[in-house]
C-alpha positions as CSV (number, residue, x, y, z in Angstrom):
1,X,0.0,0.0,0.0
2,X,3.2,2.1,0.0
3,X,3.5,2.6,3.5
4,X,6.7,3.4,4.7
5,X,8.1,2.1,8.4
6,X,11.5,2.6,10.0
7,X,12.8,-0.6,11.0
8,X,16.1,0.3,13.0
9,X,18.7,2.6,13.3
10,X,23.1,1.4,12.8
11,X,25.1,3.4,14.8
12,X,28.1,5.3,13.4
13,X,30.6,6.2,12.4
14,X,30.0,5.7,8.5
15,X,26.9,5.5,6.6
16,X,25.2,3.1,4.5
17,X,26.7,2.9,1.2
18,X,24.4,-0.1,-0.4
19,X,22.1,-3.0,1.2
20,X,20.8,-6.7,0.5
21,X,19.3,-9.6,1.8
22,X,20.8,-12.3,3.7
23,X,20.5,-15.2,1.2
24,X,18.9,-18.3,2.9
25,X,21.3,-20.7,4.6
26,X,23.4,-17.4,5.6
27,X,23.7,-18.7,9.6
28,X,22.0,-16.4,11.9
29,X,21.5,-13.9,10.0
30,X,19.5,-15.0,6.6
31,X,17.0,-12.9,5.5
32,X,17.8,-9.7,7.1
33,X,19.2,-6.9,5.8
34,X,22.4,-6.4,5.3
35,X,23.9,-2.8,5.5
36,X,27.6,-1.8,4.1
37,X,28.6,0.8,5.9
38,X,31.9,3.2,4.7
39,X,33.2,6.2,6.7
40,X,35.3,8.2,3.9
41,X,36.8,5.0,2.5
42,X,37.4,4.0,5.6
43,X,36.4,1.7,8.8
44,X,34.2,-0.4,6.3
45,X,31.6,-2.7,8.1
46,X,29.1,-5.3,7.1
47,X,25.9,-4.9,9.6
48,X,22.9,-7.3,9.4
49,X,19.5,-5.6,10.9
50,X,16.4,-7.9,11.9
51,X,12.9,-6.9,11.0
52,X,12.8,-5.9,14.5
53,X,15.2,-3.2,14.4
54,X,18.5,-5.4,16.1
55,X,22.1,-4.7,14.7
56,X,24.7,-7.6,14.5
57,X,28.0,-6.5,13.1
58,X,29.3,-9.1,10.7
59,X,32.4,-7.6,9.6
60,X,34.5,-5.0,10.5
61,X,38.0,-2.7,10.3
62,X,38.1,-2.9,6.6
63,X,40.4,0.0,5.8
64,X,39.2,1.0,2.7
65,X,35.0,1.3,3.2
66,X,32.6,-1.5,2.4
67,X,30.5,-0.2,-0.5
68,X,29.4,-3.8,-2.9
69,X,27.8,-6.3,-1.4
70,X,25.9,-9.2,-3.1
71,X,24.3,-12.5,-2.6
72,X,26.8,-15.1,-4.6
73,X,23.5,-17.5,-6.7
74,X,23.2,-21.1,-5.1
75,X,22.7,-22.2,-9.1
76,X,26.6,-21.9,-10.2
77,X,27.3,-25.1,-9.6
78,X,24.3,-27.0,-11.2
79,X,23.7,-28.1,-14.8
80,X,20.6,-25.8,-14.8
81,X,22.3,-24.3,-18.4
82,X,22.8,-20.9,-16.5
83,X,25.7,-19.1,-16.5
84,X,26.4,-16.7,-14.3
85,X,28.6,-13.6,-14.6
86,X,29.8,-10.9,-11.9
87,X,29.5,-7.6,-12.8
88,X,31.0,-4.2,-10.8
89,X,31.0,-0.7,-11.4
90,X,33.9,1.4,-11.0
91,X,33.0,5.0,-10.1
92,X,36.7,6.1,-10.9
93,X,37.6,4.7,-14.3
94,X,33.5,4.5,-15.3
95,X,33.9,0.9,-15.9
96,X,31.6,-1.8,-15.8
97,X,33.9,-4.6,-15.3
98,X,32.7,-8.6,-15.7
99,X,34.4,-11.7,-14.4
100,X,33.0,-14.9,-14.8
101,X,31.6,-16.4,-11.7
102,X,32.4,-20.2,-11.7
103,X,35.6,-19.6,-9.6
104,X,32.6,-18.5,-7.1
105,X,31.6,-22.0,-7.2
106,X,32.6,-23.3,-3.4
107,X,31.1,-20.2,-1.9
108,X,27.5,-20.4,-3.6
109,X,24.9,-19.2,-1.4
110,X,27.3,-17.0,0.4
111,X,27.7,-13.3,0.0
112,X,30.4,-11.3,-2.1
113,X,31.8,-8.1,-0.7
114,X,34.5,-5.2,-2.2
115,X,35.8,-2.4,-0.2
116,X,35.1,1.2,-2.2
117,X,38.6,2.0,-3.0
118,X,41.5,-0.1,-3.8
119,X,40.5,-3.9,-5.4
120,X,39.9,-5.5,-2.9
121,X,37.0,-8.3,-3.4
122,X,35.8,-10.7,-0.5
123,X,33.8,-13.6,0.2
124,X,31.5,-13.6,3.4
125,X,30.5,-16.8,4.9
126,X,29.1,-18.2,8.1
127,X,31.3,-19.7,10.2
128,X,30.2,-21.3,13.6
129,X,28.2,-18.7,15.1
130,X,29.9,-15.9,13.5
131,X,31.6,-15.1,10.1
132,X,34.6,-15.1,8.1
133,X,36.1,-12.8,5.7
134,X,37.9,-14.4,2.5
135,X,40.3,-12.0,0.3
136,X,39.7,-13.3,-3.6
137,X,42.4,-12.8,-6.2
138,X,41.8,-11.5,-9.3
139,X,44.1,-10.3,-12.2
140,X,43.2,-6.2,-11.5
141,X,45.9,-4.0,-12.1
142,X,46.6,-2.3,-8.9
143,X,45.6,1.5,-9.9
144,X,43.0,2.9,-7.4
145,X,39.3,1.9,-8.2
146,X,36.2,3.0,-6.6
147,X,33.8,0.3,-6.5
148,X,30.1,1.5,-6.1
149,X,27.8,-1.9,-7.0
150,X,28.1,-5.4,-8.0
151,X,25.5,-8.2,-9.1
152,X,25.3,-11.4,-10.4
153,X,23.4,-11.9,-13.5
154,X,22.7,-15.6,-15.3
155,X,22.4,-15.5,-19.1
């Protein structure tokens, strides 16, 4: 009915740069919402909030900000005929840059993260009752980027 509610509030410092679901399966937190935060490229933090307005802090002390964030597709691994591709904007260069995502493979159902500046690209995943951090390599040159979104698209 286009009602609008607050749910909760983060505290600072930073703001909220993007948000996204939980995927399913995420450990404590699936299906809430999942907040980057960035405080001028810096102190970069992944919050999750419930519907009920309670903040868990996921990751944190990422020097660069936390700006991407995306839910890695449970399908990469099947014969479902899909393929999937990763796709990121760069606010510096005003790239769009695409990686294929099979290499994602192991951490399906997981969620990818990149700090704003730099290129660095994580994987998030439950672990126990919290949640690790796992640097990816890649084949970027090591110039300065600005990463603003990411998605995964099949096709």
């Amino acid at each position: 009915g286009g009602g609008v509610r607050r749910i909760g509030v983060y505290a600072g410092p930073g703001g909220a740069e993007n948000i996204a679901m939980a995927p399913p399966g995420f450990g404590p937190v699936a299906g809430q919402v999942l907040i980057a935060i960035d405080k001028h490229d810096h102190l970069g933090r992944l919050l999750a909030m419930d519907a009920r307005g309670h903040v868990r802090t996921l990751v944190q002390g990422l020097p660069w900000g936390l700006n991407p964030i995306a839910a890695i597709p449970t399908g990469l691994g099947r014969s479902s005929g899909a393929t999937y591709r990763l796709f990121l904007a760069d606010w510096r260069s005003h790239d769009v840059l695409r990686a294929p995502a099979a290499p994602l493979q192991p951490f399906a159902g997981d969620l990818f993260v990149a700090t704003e500046r730099r290129h660095n690209l994580y994987v998030v995943r439950p672990q126990g009752s919290g949640y690790s951090l796992t640097t990816l390599r890649t084949n970027l040159p090591a110039p300065d980027y600005n990463f603003e979104g990411a998605c995964f698209v099949a096709g």
